[in-house]
N, C-alpha and C positions, 0 to 999 in steps of 0.2 A: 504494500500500500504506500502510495505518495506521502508525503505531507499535507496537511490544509491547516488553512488558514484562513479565517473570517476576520473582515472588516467589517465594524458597522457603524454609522450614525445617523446624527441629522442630516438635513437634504443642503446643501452645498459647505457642507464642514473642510473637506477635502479628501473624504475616505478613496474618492474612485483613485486620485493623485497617490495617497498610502499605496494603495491596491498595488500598482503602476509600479511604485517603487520598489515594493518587493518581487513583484515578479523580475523588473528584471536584474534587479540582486538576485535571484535564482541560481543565472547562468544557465539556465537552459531556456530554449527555445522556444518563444513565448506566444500560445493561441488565444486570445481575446475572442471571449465569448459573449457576442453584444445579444441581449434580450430583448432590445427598444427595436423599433419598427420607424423608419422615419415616417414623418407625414410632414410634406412639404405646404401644405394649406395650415400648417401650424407653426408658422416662424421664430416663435420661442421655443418648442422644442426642437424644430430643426436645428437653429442655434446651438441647444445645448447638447446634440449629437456632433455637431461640426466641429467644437471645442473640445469634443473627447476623442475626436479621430486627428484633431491637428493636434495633439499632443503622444498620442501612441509612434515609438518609431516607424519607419518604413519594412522594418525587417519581422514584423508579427504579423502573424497571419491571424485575419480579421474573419469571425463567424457569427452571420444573422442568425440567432436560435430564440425565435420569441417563446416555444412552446417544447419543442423535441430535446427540453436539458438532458433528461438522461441518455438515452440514445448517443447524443454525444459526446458524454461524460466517458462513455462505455467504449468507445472508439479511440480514445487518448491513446498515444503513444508514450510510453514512460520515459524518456529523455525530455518529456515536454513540463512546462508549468503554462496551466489553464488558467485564465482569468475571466472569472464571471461577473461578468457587470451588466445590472445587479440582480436581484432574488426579488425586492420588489415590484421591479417591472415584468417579471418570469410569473409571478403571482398573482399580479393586474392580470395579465395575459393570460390566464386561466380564471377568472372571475366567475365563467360562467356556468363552471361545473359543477355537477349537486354536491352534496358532502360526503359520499360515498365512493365519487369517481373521486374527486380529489386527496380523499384519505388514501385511492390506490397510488396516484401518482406521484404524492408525498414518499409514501414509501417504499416504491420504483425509484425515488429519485435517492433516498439514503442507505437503500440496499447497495445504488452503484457508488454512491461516493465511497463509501467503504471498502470495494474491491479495486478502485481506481487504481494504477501503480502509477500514475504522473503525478505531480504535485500541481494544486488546484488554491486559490484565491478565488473567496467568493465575498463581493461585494452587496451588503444589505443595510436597508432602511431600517433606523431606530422608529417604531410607530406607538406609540400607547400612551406618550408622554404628557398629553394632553387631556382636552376635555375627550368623553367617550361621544363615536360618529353619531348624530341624527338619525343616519337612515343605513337602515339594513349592509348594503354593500358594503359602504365603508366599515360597518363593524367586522363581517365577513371577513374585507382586506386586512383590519387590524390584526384580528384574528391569526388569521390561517400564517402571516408574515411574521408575527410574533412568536408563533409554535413553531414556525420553520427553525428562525435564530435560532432559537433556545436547542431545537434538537442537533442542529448543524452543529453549534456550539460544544456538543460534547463528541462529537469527532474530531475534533479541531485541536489542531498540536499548540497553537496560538491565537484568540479572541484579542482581535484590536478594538479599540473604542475611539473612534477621531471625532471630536466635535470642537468648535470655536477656533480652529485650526493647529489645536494640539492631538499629539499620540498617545492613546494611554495601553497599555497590553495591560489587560484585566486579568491574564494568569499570576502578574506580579502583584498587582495590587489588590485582588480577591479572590474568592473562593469558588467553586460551582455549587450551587444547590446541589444536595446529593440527589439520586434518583430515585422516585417514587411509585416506579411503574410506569411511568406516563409512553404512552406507543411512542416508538422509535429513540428515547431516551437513552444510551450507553451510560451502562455505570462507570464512575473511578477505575474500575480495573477491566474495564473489556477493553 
């Protein structure tokens, strides 16, 4: 199995820039796996697609995966280091599935992280910080993107924390909740 490594924060803290920087401190060959879908009738997110491809070298190979993460996950080559950015927009992009297909692709999707042999960076949205959403969806999204973290989290050789444009690695500075059962949770010693 690779190494992983999750980043998470607020929305322009600078975690995708973290993300960046460790993969390519890697040293190996580095696959960007973009989630986002352009839409050019939306010029601020256009923008902030434009911004994250003029700062990726020329030398990473670049992969649109709004929906098929695992599938590709599963493909990895082991000299490689994978960067996924990010889980939130991967989670958007499946909004629409009941809660039984996404319980399966949740854990389609941490079955394969765990067999991975490339080393993998995955970039995710801090969500819950707030007031709780109005309307359904948005809780859904809270939801399902907050249980991703936390599970992903315990696969993870290192949990960064980037917000107000500092670093924090959360292995140094705290502790994991132990595991309580919760589907797809890894305990301390698996």
């Amino acid at each position: 199995m690779g190494k992983i490594i999750l980043v998470t924060g607020p929305a322009r803290s600078g975690k995708s820039e973290w993300a960046e920087t460790l993969a390519m401190q890697s040293g190996k060959a580095v696959v960007y796996i973009a989630t986002a879908t352009d839409n050019p009738d939306d010029q601020e997110w256009h923008q902030r697609i434009l911004e994250h491809q003029q700062r990726r070298p020329q030398d990473w190979v670049t992969l649109s995966v709004p929906v098929e993460l695992s599938a590709t996950l599963a493909d990895a080559k082991p000299y490689t280091c994978l960067l996924v950015d990010s889980l939130g927009t991967w989670v958007a992009n499946l909004l629409e599935q009941d809660e039984a297909t996404w319980e399966n692709i949740l854990t389609e999707l941490l079955e394969t992280v765990d067999l991975v042999a490339a080393d993998m960076v995955f970039v995710a949205e801090e969500v819950g910080w707030g007031v709780v959403p109005a309307y359904p969806i948005g809780r859904t999204f809270r939801d399902r993107l907050g249980s991703l973290v936390r599970q992903l989290s315990a696969f993870s050789e290192t949990v960064y924390l980037v917000t107000g444009g500092h670093v924090l690695n959360l292995g140094v500075l705290g502790s994991p909740l132990p595991n309580r059962g919760e589907k797809g949770v890894r305990s301390q010693d698996s």
